[in-house]
C-alpha positions in Angstrom: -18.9 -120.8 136.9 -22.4 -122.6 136.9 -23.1 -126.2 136.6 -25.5 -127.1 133.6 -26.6 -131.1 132.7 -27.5 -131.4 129.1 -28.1 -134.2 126.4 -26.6 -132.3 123.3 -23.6 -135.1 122.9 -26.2 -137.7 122.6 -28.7 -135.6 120.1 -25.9 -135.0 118.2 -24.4 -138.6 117.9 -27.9 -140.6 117.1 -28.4 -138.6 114.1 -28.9 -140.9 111.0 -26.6 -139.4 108.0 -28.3 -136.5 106.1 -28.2 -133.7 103.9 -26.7 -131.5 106.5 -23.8 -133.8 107.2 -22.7 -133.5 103.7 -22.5 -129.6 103.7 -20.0 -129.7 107.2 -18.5 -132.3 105.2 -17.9 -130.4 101.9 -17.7 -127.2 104.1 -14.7 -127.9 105.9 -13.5 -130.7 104.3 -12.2 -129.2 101.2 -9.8 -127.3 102.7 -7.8 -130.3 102.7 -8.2 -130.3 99.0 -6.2 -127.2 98.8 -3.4 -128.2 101.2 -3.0 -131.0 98.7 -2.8 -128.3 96.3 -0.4 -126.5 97.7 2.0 -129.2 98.7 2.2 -130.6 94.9 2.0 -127.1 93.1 5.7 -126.6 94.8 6.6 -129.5 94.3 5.6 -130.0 90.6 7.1 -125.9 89.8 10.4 -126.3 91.7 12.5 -127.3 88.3 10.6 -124.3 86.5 10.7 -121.1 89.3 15.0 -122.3 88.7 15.1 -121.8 85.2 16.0 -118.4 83.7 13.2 -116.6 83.0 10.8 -117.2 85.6 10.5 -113.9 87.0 12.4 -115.1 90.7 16.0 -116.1 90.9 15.7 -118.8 92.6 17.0 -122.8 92.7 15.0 -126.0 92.9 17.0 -127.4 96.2 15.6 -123.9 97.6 12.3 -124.3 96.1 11.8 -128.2 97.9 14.1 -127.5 100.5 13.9 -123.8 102.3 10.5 -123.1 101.2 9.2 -126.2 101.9 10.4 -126.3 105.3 9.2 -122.9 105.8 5.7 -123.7 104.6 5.9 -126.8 107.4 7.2 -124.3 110.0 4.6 -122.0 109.5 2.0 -124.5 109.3 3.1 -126.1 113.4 3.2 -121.8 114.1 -0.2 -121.8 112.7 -1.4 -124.8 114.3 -0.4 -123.5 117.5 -1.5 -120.1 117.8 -4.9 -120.6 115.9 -5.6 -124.1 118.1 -5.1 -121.9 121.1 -7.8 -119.7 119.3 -9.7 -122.1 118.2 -10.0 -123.7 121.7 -10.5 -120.4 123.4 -12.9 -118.6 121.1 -14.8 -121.0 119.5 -14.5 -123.0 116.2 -16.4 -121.4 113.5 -14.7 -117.7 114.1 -11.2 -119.3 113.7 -12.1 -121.7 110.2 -13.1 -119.0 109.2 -10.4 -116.8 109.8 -7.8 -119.4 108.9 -8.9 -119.6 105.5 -8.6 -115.6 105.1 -4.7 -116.0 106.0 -4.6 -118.7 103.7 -5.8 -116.9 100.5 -4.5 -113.5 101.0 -0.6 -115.8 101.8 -1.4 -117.8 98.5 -1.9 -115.0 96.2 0.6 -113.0 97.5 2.9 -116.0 96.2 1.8 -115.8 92.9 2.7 -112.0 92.9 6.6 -113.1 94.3 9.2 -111.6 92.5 12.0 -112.5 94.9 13.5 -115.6 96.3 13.1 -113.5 99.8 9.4 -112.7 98.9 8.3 -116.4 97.8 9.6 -117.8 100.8 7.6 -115.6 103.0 4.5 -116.4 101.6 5.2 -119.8 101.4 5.7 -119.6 105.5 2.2 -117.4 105.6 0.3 -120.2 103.7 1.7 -123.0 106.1 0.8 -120.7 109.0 -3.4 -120.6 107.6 -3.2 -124.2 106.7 -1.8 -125.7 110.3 -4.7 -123.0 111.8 -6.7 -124.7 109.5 -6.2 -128.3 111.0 -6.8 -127.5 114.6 -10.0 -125.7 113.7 -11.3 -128.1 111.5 -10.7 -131.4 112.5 -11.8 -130.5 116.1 -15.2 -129.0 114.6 -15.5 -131.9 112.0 -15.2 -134.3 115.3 -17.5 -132.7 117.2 -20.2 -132.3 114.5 -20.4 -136.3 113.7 -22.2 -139.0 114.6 -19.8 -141.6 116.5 -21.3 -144.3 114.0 -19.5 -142.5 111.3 -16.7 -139.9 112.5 -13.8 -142.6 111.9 -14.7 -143.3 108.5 -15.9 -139.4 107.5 -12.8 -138.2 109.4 -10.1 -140.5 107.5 -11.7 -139.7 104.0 -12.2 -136.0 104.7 -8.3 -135.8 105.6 -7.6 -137.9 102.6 -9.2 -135.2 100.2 -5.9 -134.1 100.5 -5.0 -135.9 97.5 -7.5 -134.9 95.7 -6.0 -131.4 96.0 -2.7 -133.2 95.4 -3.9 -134.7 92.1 -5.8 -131.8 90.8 -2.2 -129.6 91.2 0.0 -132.0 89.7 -2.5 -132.4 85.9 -2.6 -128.4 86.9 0.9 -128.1 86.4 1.1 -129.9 83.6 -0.9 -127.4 81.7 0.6 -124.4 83.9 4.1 -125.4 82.8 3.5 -125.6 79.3 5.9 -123.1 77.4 3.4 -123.1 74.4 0.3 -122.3 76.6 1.8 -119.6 79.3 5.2 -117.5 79.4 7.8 -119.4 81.8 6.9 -116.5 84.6 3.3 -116.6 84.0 2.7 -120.3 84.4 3.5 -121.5 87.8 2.0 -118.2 89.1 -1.1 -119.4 88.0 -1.3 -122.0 89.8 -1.4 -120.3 93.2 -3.7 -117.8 91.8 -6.2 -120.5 91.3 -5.8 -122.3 94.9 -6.9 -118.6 96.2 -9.9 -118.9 93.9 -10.9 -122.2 94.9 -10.3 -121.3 98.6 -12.7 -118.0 98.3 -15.6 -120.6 96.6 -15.3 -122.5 100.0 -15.4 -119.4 102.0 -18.9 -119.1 100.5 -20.0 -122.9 101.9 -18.2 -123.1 105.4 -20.2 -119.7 106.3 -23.6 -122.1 106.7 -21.1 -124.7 108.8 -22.6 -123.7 112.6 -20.4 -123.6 115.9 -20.0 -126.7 117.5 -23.0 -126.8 120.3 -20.2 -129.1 122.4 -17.9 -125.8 122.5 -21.0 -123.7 123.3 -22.0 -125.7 126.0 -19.0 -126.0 127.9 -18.5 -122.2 127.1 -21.2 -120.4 128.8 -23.2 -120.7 126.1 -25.9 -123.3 126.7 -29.1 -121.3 125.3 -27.4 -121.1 121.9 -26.1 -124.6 121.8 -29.7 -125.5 121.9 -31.0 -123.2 119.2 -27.9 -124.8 117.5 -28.6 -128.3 117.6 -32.2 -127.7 117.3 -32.2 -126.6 114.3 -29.2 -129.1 113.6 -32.4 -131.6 114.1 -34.7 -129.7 112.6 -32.7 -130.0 109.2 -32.1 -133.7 109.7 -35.8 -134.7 110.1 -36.6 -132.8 107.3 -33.7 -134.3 104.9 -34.6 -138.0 106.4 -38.3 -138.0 107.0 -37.4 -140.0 110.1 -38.5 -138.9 113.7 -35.0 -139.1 115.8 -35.1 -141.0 119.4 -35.2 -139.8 123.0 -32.1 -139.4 124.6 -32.9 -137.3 127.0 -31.6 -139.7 129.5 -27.9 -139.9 128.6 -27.3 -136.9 130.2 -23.9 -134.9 131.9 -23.0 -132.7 133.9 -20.4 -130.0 133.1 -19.2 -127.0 134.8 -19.1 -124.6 133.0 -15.9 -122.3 132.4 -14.5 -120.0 129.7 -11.0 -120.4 129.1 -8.1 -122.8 129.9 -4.8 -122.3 130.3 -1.8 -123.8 129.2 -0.7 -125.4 132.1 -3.9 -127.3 132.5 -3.1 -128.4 128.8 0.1 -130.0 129.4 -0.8 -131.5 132.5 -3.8 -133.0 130.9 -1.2 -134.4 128.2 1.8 -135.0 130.2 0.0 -136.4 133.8 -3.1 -137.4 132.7 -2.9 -139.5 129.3 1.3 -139.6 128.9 0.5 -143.4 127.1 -2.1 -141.3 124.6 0.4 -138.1 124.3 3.3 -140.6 123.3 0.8 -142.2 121.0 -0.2 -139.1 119.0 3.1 -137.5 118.8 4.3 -140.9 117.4 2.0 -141.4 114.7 2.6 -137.0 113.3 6.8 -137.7 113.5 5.6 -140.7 111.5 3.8 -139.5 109.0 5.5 -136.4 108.2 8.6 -137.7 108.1 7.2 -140.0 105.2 5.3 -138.2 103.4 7.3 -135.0 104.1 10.1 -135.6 103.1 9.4 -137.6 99.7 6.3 -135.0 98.1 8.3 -132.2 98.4 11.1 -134.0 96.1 9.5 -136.4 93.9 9.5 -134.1 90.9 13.5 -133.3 91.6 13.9 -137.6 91.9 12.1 -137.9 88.9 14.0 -135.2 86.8 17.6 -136.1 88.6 17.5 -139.7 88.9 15.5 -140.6 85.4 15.5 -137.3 83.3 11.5 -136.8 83.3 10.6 -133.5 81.3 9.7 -130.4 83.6 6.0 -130.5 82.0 5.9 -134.3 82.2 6.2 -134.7 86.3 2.9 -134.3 86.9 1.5 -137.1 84.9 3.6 -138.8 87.5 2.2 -137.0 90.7 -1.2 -137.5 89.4 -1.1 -141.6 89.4 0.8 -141.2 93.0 -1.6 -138.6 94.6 -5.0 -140.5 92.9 -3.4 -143.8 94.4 -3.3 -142.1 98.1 -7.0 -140.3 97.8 -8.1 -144.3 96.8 -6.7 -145.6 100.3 -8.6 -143.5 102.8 -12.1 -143.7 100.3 -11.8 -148.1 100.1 -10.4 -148.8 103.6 -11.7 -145.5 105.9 -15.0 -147.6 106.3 -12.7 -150.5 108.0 -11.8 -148.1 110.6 -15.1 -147.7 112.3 -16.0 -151.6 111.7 -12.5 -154.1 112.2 -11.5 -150.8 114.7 -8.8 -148.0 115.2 -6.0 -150.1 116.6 -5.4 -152.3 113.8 -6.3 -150.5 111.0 -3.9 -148.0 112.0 -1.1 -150.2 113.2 -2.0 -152.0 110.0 -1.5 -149.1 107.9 1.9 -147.8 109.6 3.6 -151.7 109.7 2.2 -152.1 106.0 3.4 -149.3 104.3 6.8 -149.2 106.5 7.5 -152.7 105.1 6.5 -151.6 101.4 8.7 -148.5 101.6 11.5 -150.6 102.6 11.0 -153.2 99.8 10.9 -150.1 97.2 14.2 -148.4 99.0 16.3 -151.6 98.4 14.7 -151.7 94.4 15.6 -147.9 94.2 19.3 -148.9 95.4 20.0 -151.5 93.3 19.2 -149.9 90.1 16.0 -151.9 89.2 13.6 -149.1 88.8 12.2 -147.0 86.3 9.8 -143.4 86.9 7.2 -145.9 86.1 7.9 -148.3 88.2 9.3 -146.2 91.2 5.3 -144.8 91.0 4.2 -148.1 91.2 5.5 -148.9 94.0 4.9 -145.4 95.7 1.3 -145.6 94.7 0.8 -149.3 96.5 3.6 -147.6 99.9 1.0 -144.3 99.9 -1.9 -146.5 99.1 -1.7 -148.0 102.6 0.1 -145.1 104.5 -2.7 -142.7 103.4 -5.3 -144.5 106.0 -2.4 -143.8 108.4 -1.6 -140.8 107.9 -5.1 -139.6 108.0 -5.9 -141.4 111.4 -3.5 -139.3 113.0 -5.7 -136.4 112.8 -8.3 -138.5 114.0 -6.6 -140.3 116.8 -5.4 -136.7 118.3 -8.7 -135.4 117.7 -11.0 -138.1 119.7 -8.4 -139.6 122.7 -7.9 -136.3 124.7 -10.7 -134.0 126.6 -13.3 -131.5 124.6 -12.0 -128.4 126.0 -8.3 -128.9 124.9 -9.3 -130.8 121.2 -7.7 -128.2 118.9 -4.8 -127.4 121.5 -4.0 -131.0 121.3 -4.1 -131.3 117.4 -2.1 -128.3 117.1 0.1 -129.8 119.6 1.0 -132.8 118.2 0.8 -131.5 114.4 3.3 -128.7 115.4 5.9 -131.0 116.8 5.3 -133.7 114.6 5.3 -132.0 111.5 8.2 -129.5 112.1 9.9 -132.6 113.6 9.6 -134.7 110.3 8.5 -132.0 107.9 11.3 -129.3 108.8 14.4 -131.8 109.3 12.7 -134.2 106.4 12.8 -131.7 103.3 16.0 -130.7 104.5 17.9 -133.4 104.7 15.8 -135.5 102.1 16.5 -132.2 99.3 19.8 -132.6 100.1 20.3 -136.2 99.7 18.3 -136.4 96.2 19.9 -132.8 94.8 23.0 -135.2 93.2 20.8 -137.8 92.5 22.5 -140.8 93.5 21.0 -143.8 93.9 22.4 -144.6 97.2 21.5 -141.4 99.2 18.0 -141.3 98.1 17.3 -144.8 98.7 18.4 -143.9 102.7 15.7 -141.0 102.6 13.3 -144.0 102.1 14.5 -146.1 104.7 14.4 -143.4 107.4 11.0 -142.0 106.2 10.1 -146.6 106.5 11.7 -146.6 109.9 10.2 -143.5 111.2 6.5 -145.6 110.5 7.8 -148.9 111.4 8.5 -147.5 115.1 4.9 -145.6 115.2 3.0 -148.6 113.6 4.7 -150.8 117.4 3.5 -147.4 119.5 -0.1 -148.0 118.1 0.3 -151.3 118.9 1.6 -150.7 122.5 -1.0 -147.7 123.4 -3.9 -147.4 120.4 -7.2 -146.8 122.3 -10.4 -148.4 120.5 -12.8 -145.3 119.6 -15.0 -147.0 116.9 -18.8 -146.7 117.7 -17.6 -144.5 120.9 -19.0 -140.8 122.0 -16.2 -138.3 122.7 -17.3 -138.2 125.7 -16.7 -141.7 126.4 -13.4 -141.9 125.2 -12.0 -138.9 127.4 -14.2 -137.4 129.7 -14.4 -134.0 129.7 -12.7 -131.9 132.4 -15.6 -130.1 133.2 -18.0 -133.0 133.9 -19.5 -133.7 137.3 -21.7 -136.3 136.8 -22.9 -138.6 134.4 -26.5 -139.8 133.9 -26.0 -142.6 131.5 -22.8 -142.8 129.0 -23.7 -143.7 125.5 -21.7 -147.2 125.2 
């Protein structure tokens, strides 16, 4: 191993915003898009794939319940394995190769035929998508300019509603009888998230490798060719001449692989207060969010009789309402701070939930107004939920970024996202009031409890380099760290 100094963290975060940040941005970004997709196609179909007819024998508890879970499983599977990839072999080669697992899962679930078959493919998808989030939001991280990373960051993780909003009026038209055959319908739906996902294949291939990886990775010649021509682009989108930095400089020693061992010690010896902190905010959030998407068309059909093809009229006011949070407030998150926007956010939306759970108990709501209130709870807990990505991504060293996403997505997610469609399909199957309201109150107290953590241990990140916040474990020296 050889010891290089270099200046690429500090080319790369004094670039102004430009043309070439909005292609990484639409490049990887949209995948999130169709994890939203996903998530709410299920969800919206679950009532139809039960009814005779649909071409799988299948019910709706095992459509939001053991599929769902499945989906979440293989997503923290994904997340592992590919993060271990991702961290190992670079960024680029494994977005890249996540998406491919994604589509070929996706269409292979429009072709299902058995209950057996579906719920394969449903674990296949989750296993691209969680590769998906190690890969990305490490890359995305890595790629933006500290002025801007909390705000792009929050907003690119919040297209997942987007995804969400666009599958729910989706379904509306899939579902219609008059339009499609009741086993041609929802089968279109995941046909068309493969489409979509094969359009962004086309964009990500012009996303470059992250010159931080290829630095630390033996790599140095091409991390300069890299962000040269990363600067190159810029000037020529901006007409402005970018600034010296040539003096906020590290050293790094170089090295090509880490092992697992030097992960968890990193996590468990090094920053425990930051470990507690991530895996507190992912419990939180997929326990909320979870346990409730999955469900919320069998809440809406059980508990108030809503039409199979008139859900998603429903899901598209909820899921618009969360894509609004992250897009108003994400620019809060680089300019009040981390801590108590995100605190903020998981308090806020805890308290909200609680509010609607005792409404939902007592009788006094209607689809409508149950929306209402989910759209103001998801409003807030969008920012939240988003930030956790964020947080995970920025508070631990370069070398193990996507190993500590996939970390605390995997244990998180299955933690919440497993036990929470579960349990949460379960309680709302009868649909009495009483049962569902306590899936609200645990999926409120679940955020309460991570809002205090953030409190407690949140580290303040705005306006910081990566660098700054945890130090890689390769440096040796530092010239001058950006402040």
């Amino acid at each position: 191993m050889q010891t290089i100094s270099t200046d690429i963290p500090a080319r790369l975060d004094r670039l102004p915003w430009s043309r070439w940040h909005w292609m990484v941005v639409i490049g990887l970004g949209s995948v999130w898009i169709l994890d939203g997709l996903e998530v709410t196609v299920v969800g919206s179909v679950a009532s139809r794939l039960a009814e005779p007819g649909s071409g799988v024998t299948i019910t709706a508890a095992q459509v939001s319940g053991i599929a769902a879970a499945m989906y979440v499983a293989g997503a923290g599977v994904g997340a592992l394995f590919f993060g271990w990839l991702t961290d190992r072999f670079g960024r680029k080669k494994l977005f890249l190769i996540t998406l491919a697992v994604y589509l070929f899962a996706t269409a292979m679930t429009a072709l299902s035929f058995s209950m057996w078959w579906f719920i394969l493919f449903r674990f296949l998808t989750g296993f691209g998508i969680g590769g998906e989030y190690a890969a990305i939001n490490s890359a995305i991280d890595e790629l933006i300019p500290r002025k801007y990373r909390g705000r792009i960051d929050i907003v690119i993780n919040g297209t997942f509603w987007l995804g969400a909003t666009g599958g729910a009026l989706l379904s509306i038209v899939a579902l219609n009888t008059d339009l499609f055959a009741p086993n041609i319908g929802w089968r279109l739906t995941f046909a068309l998230g493969a489409i979509f996902g094969l359009i962004i294949l086309v964009v990500r291939r012009h996303v470059p490798e992250s010159p931080r990886w290829q630095f630390i990775h033996e790599r140095e010649d091409e991390a300069e060719q890299t962000v040269g021509a990363i600067e190159e682009q810029v000037e020529a989108d901006t007409g402005r001449e970018l600034t010296d930095v040539s003096d906020q400089r590290i050293e790094v020693k170089q090295r090509h692989t880490i092992s697992f061992r030097e992960i968890a010690a990193v996590m468990v010896r090094h920053y425990p207060k930051r470990s507690v902190l991530g895996l507190s905010l992912f419990i939180g959030q997929a326990f909320l969010y979870n346990a409730i998407t999955f469900n919320y068309a069998l809440i809406l059909s059980k508990s108030f009789g809503v039409a199979d093809d008139r859900v998603g009229y429903y899901f598209a006011v909820l899921c618009f309402g969360n894509f609004l949070g992250p897009l108003l407030l994400g620019r809060l998150f680089d300019t009040v701070g981390r801590k108590p926007m995100i605190a903020g956010c998981y308090l806020g939306s805890a308290v909200l939930l609680f509010g609607t759970a005792w409404l939902f108990a007592g009788g006094m709501l209607s689809a409508t107004t149950l929306t209402a209130c989910w759209t103001a709870v998801l409003f807030v807990a969008s920012c939240g939920a988003s930030a956790a990505y964020l947080t995970a991504s920025e508070i631990f060293p370069m070398e193990t970024r996507a190993m500590a996403i996939a970390f605390f997505y995997a244990l998180g997610t299955v933690a919440g996202g497993v036990a929470g469609p579960l349990v949460f399909a379960k309680l709302a199957a009868a649909g009495d009031l009483g049962k569902t309201a306590l899936a609200f109150a645990i999926g409120a107290t679940a955020m309460f409890l991570a809002g205090l953590v953030e409190l407690a241990y949140g580290v303040r990140a705005e306006g910081r380099s990566l660098e700054d916040i945890a130090q890689p474990l390769s440096v040796t020296a530092v010239a001058k760290t950006p402040s």
